[in-house]
Biopython code that builds the backbone (N, CA, C, O; Angstrom):
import numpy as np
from Bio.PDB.StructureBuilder import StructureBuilder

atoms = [
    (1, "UNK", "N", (-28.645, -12.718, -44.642)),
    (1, "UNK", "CA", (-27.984, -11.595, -44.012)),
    (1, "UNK", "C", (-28.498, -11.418, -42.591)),
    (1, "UNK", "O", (-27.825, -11.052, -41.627)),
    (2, "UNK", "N", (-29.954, -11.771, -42.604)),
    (2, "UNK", "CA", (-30.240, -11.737, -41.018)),
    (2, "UNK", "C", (-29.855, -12.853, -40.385)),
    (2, "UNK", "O", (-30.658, -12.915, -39.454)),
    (3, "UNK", "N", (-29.498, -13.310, -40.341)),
    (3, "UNK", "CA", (-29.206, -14.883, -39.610)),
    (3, "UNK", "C", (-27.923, -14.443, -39.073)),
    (3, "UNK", "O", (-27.777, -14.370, -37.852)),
    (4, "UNK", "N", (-26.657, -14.042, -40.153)),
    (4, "UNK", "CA", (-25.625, -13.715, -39.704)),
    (4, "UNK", "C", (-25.583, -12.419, -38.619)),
    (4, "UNK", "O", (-24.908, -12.425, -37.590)),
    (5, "UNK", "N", (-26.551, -11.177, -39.119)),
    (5, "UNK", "CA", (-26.593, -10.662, -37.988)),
    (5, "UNK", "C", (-26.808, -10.752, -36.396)),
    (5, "UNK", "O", (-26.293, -10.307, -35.370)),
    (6, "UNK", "N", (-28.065, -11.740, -36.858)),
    (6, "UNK", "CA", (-28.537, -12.319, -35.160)),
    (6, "UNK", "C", (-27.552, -13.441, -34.432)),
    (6, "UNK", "O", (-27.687, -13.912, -33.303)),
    (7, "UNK", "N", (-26.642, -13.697, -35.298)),
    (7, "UNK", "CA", (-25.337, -14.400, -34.478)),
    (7, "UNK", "C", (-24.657, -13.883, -33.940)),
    (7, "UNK", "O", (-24.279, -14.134, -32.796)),
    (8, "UNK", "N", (-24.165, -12.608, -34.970)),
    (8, "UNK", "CA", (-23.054, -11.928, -34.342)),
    (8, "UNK", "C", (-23.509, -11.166, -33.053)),
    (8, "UNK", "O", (-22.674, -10.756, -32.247)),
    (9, "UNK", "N", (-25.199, -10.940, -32.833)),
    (9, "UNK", "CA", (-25.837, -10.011, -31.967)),
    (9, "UNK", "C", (-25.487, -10.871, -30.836)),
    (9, "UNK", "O", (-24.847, -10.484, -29.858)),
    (10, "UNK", "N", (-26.048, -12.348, -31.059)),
    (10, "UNK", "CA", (-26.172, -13.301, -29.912)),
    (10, "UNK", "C", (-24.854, -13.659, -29.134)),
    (10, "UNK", "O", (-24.689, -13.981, -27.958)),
    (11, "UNK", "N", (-24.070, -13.517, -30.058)),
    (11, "UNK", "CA", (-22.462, -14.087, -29.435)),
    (11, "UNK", "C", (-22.039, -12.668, -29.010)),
    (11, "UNK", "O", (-21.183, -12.624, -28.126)),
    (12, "UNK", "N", (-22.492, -11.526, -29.487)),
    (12, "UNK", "CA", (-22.162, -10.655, -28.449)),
    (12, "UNK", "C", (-22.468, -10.413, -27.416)),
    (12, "UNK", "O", (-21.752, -10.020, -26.494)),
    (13, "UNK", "N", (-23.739, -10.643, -27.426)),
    (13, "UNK", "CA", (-24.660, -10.879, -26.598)),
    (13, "UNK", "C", (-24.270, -11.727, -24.933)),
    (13, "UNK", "O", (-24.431, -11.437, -23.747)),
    (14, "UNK", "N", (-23.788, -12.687, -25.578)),
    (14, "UNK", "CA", (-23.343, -13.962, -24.912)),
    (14, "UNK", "C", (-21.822, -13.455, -24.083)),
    (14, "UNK", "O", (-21.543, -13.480, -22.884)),
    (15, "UNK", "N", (-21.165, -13.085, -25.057)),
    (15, "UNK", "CA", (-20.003, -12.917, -24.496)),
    (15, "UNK", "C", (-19.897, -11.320, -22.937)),
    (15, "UNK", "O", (-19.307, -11.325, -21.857)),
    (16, "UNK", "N", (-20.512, -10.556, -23.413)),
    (16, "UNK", "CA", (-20.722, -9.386, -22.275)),
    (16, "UNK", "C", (-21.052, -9.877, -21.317)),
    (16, "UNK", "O", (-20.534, -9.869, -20.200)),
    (17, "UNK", "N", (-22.558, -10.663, -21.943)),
    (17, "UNK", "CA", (-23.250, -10.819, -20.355)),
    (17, "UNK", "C", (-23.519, -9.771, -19.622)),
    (17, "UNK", "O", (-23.141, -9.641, -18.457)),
    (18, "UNK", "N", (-24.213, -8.926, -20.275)),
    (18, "UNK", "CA", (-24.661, -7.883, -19.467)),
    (18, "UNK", "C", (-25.859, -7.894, -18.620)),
    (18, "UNK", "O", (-26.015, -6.959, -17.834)),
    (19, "UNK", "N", (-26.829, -8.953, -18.693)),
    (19, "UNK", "CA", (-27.970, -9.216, -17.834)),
    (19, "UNK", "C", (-27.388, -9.651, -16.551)),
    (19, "UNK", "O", (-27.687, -9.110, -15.487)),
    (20, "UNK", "N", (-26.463, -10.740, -16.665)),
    (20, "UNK", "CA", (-25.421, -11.160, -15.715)),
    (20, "UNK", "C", (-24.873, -10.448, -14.662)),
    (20, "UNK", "O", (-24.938, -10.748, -13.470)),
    (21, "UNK", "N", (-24.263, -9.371, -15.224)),
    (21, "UNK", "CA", (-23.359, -8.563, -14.733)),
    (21, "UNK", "C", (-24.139, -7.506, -14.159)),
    (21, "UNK", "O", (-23.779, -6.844, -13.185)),
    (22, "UNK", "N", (-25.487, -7.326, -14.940)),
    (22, "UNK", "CA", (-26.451, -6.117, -13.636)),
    (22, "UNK", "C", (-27.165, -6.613, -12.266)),
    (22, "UNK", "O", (-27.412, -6.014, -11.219)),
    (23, "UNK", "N", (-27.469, -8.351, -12.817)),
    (23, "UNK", "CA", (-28.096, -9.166, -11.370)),
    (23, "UNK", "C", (-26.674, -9.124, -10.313)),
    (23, "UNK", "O", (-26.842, -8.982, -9.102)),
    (24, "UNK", "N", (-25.226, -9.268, -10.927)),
    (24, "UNK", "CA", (-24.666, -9.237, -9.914)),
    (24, "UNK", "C", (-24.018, -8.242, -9.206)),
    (24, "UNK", "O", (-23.550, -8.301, -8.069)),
    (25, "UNK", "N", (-24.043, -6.985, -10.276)),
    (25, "UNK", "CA", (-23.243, -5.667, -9.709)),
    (25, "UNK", "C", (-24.231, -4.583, -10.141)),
    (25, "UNK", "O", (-23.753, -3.848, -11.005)),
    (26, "UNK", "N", (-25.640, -4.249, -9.724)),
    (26, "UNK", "CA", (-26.167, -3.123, -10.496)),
    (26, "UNK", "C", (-25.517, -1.848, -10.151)),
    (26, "UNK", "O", (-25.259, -0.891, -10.880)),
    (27, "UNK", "N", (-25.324, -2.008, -9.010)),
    (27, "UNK", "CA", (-24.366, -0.117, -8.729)),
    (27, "UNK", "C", (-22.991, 0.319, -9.760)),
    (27, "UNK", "O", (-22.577, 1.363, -10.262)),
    (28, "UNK", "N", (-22.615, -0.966, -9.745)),
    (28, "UNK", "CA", (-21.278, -0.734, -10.182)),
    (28, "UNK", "C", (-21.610, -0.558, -12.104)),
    (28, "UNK", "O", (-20.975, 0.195, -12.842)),
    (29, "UNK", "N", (-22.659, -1.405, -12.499)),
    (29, "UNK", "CA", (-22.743, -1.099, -13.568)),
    (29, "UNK", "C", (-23.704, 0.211, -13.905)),
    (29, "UNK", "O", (-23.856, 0.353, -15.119)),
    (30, "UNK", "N", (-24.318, 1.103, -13.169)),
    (30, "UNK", "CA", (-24.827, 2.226, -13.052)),
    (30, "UNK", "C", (-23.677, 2.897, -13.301)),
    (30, "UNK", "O", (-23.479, 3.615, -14.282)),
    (31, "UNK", "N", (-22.616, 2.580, -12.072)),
    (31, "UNK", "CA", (-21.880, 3.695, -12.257)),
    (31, "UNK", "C", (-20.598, 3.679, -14.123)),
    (31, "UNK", "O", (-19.797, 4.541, -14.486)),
    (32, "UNK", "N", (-20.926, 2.516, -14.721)),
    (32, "UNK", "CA", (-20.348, 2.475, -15.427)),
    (32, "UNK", "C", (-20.895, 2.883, -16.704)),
    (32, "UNK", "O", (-20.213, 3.082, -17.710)),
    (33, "UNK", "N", (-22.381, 3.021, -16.611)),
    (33, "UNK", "CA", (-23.200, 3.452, -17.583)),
    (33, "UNK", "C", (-23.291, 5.366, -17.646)),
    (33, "UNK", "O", (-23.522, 6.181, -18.539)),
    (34, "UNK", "N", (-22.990, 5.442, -16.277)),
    (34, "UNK", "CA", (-22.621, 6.541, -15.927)),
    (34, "UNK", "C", (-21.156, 7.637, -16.495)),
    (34, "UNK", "O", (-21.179, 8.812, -16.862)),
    (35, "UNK", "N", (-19.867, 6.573, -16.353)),
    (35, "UNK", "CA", (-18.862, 7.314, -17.100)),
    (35, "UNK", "C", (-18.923, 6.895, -18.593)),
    (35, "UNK", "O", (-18.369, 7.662, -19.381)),
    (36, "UNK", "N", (-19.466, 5.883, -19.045)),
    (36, "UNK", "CA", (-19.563, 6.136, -20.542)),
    (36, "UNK", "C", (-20.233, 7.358, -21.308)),
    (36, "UNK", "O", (-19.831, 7.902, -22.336)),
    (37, "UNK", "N", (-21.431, 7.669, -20.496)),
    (37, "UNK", "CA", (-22.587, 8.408, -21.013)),
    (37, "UNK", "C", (-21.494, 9.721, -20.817)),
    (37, "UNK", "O", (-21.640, 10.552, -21.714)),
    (38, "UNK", "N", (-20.680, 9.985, -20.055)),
    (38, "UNK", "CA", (-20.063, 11.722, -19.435)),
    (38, "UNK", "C", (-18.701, 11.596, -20.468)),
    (38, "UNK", "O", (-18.035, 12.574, -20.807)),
    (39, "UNK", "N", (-18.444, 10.271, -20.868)),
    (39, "UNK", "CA", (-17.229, 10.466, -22.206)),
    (39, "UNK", "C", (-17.774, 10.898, -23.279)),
    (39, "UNK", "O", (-17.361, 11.936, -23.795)),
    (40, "UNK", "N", (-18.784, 10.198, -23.805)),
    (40, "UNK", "CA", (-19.053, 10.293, -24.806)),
    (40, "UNK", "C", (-19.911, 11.676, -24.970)),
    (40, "UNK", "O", (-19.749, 12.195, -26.075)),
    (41, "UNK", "N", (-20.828, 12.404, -24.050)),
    (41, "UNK", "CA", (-21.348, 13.339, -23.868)),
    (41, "UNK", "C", (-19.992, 14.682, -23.930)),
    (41, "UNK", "O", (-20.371, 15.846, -24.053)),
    (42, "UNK", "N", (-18.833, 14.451, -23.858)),
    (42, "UNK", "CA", (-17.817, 15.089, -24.064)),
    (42, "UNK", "C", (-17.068, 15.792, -23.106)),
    (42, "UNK", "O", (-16.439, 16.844, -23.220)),
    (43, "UNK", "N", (-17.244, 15.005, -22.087)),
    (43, "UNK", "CA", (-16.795, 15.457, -20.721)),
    (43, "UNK", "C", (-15.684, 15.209, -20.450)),
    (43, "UNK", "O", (-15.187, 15.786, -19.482)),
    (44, "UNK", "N", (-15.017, 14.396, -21.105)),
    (44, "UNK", "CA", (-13.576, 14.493, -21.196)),
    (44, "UNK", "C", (-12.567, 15.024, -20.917)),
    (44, "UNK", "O", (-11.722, 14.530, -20.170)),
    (45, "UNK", "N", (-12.454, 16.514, -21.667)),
    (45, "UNK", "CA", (-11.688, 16.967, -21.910)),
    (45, "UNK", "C", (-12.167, 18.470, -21.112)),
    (45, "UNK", "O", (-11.939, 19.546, -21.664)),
    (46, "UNK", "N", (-12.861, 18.390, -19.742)),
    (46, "UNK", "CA", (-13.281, 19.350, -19.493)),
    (46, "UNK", "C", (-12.175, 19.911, -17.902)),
    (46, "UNK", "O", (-11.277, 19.237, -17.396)),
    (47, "UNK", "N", (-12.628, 21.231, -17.475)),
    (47, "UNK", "CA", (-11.943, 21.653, -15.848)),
    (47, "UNK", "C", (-12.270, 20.811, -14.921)),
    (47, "UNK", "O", (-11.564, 20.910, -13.918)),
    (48, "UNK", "N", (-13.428, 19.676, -14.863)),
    (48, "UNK", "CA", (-13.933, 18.663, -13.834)),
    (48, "UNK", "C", (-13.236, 17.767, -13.909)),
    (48, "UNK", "O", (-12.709, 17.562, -12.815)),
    (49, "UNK", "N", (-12.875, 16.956, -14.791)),
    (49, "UNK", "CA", (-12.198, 15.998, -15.205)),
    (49, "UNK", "C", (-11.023, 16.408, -14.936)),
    (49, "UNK", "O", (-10.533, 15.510, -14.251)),
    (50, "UNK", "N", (-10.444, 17.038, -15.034)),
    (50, "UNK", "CA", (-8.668, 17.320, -15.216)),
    (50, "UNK", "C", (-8.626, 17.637, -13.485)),
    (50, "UNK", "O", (-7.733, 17.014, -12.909)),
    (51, "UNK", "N", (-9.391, 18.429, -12.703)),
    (51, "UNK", "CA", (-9.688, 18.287, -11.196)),
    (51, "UNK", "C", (-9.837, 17.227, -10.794)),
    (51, "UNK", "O", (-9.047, 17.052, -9.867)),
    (52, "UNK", "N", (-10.622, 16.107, -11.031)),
    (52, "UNK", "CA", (-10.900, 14.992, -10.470)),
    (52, "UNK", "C", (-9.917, 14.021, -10.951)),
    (52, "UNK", "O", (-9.666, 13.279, -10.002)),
    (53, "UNK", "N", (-9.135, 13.625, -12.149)),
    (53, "UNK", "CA", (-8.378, 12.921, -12.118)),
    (53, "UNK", "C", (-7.018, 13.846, -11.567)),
    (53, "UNK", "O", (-6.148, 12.978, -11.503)),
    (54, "UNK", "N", (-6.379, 15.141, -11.138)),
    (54, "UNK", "CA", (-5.779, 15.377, -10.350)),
    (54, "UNK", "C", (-5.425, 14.974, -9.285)),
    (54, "UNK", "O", (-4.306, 14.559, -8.983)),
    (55, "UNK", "N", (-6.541, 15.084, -8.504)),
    (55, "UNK", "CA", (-7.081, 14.528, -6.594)),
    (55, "UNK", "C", (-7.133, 12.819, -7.115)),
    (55, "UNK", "O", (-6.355, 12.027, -6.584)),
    (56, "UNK", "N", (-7.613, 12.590, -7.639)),
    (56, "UNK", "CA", (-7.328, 10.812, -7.854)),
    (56, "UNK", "C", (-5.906, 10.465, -7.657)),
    (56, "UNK", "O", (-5.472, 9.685, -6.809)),
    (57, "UNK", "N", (-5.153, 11.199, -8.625)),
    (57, "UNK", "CA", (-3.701, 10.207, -9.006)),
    (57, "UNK", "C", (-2.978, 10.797, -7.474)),
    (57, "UNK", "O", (-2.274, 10.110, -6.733)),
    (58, "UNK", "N", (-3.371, 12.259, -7.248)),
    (58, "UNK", "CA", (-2.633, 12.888, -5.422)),
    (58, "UNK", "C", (-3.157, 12.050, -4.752)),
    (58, "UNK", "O", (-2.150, 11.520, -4.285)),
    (59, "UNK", "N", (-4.117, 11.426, -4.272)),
    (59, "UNK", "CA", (-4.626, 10.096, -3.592)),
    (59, "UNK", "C", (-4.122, 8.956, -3.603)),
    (59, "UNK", "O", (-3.883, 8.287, -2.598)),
    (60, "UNK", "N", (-3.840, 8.518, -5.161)),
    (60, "UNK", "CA", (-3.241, 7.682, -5.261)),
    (60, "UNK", "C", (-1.878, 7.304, -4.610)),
    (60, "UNK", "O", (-1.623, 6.368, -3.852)),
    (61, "UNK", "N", (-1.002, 8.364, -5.148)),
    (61, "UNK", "CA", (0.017, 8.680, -5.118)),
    (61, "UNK", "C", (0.483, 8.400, -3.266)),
    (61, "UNK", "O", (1.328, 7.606, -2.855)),
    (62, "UNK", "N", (-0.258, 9.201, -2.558)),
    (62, "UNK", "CA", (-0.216, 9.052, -1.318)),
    (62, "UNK", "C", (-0.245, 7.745, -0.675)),
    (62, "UNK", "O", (0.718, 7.314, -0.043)),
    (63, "UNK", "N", (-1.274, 7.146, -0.820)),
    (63, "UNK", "CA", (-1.367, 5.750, -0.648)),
    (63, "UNK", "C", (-0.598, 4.820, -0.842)),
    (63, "UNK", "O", (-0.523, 3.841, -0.099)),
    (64, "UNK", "N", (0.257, 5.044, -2.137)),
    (64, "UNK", "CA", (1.105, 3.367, -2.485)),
    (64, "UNK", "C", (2.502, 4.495, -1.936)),
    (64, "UNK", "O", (3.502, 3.808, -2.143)),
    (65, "UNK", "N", (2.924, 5.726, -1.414)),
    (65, "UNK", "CA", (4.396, 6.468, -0.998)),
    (65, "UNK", "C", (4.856, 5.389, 0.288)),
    (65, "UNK", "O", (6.023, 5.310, 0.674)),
    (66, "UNK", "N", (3.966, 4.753, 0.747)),
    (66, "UNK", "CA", (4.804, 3.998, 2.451)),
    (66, "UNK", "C", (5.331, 2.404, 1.734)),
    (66, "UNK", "O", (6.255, 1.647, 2.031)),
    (67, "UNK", "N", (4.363, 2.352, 0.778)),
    (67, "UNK", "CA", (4.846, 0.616, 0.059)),
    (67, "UNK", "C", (6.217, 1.281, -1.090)),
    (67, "UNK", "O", (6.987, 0.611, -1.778)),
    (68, "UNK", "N", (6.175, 2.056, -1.023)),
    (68, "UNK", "CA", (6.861, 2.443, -2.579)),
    (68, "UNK", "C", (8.492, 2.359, -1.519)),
    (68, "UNK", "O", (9.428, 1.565, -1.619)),
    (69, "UNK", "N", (8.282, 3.566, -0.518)),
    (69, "UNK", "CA", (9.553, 3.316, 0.686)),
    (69, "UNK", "C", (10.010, 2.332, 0.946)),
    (69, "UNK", "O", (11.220, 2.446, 0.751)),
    (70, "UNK", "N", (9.635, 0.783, 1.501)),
    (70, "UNK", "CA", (9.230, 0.303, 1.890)),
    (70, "UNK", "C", (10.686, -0.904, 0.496)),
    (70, "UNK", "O", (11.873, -1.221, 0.563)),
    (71, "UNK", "N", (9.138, -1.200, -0.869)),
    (71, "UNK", "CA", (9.872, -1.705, -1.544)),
    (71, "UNK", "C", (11.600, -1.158, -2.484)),
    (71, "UNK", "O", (12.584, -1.782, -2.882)),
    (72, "UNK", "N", (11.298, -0.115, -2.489)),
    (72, "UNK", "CA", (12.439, 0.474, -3.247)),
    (72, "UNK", "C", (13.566, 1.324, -2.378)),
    (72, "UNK", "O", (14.679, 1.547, -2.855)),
    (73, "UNK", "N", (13.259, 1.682, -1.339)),
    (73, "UNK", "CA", (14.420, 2.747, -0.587)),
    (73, "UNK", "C", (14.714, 1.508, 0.440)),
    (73, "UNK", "O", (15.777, 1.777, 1.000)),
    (74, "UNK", "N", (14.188, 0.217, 0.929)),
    (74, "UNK", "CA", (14.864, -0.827, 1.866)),
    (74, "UNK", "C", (14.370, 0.451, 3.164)),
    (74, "UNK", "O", (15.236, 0.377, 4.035)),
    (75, "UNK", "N", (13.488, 1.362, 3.490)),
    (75, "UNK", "CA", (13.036, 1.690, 4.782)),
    (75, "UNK", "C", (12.164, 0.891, 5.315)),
    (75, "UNK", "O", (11.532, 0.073, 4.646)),
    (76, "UNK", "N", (12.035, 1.041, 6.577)),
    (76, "UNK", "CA", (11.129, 0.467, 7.528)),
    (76, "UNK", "C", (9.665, 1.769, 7.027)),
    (76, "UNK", "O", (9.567, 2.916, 6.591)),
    (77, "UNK", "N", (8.773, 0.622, 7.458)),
    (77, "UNK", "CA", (7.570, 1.672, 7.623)),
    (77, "UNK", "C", (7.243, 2.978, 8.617)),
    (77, "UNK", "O", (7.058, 2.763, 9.815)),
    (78, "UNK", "N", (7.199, 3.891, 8.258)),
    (78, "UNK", "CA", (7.616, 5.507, 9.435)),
    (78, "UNK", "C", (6.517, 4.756, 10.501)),
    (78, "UNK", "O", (6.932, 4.349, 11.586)),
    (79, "UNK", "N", (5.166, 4.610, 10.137)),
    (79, "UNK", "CA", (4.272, 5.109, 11.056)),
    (79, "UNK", "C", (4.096, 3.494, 11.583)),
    (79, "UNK", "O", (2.967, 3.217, 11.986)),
    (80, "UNK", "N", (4.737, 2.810, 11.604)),
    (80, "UNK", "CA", (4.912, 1.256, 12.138)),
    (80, "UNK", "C", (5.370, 1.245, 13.575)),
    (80, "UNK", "O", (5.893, 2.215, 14.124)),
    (81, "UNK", "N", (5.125, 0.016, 14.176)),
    (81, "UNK", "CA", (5.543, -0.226, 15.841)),
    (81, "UNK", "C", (7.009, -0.325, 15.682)),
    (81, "UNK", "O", (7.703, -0.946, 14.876)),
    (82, "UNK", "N", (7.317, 0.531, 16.765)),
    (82, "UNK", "CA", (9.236, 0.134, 16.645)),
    (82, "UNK", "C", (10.114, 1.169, 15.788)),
    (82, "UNK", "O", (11.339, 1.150, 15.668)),
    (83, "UNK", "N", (9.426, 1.858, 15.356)),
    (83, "UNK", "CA", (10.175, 2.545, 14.344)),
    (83, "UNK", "C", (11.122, 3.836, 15.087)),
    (83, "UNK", "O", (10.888, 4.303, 16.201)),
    (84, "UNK", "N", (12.245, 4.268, 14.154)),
    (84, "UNK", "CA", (13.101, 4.980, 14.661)),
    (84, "UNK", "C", (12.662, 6.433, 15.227)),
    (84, "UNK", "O", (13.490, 7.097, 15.852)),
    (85, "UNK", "N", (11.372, 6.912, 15.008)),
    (85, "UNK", "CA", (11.101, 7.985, 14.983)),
    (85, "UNK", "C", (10.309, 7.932, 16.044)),
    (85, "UNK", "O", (10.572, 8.749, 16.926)),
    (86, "UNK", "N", (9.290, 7.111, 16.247)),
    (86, "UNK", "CA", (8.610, 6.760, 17.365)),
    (86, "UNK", "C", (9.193, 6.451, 18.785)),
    (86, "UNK", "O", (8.431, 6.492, 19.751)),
    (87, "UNK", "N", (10.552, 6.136, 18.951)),
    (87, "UNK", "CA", (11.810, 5.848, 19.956)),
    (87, "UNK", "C", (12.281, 7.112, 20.255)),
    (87, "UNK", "O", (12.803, 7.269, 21.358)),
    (88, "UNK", "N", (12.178, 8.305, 19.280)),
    (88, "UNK", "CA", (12.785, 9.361, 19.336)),
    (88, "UNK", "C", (14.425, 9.143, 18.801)),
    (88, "UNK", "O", (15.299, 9.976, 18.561)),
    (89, "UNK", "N", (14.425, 7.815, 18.738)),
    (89, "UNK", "CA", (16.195, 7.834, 17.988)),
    (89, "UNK", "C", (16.141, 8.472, 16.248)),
    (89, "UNK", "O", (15.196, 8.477, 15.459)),
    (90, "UNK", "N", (17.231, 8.857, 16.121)),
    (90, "UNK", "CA", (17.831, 9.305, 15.142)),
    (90, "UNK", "C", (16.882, 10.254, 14.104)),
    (90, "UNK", "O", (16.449, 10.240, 12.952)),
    (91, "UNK", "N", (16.867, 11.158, 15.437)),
    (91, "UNK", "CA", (16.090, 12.830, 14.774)),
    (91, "UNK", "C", (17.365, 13.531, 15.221)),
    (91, "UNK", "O", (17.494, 14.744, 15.053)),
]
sb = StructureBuilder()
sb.init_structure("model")
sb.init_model(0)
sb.init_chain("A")
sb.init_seg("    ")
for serial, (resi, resn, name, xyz) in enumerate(atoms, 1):
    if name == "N":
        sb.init_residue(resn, " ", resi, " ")
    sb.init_atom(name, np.array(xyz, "f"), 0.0, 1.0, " ", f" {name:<3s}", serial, name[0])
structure = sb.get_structure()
């Protein structure tokens, strides 16, 4: 029974690579040790969370609105060289 355990430990082991992954990203895996510990601690479902993923997705959101124009409405980019608004044409 121990043998099989220390396989399944090792191949898990193996497969994460978590020694790996702290020599090559320790911040990033801080910060990931970081939102596990604030899920599971039950932070979830709290007024911080529902604030902060708010301002995330409004961030988001903002960011991909000139590609979103862009791919789906066939506009030119507003704040681009040349553009109609910048000419003063067609205000």
């Amino acid at each position: 029974m121990k043998s099989a355990a220390a396989r399944v430990s090792r191949l898990l082991g193996d497969g994460l690579d978590i020694k790996g992954r702290v020599e090559r990203n320790p911040y990033g895996m801080v910060v990931g040790a970081l939102a596990v510990g604030y899920v599971l601690g039950g932070g979830l479902f709290t007024r911080l969370t529902e604030r902060l993923a708010g301002a995330t997705l409004r961030a988001g959101l903002l960011a991909a609105l000139p590609r979103f124009e862009e791919e789906f409405l066939g506009r030119e980019n507003i704040q681009g060289e040349g553009s109609t608004r910048e000419k003063g044409e067609g205000i």
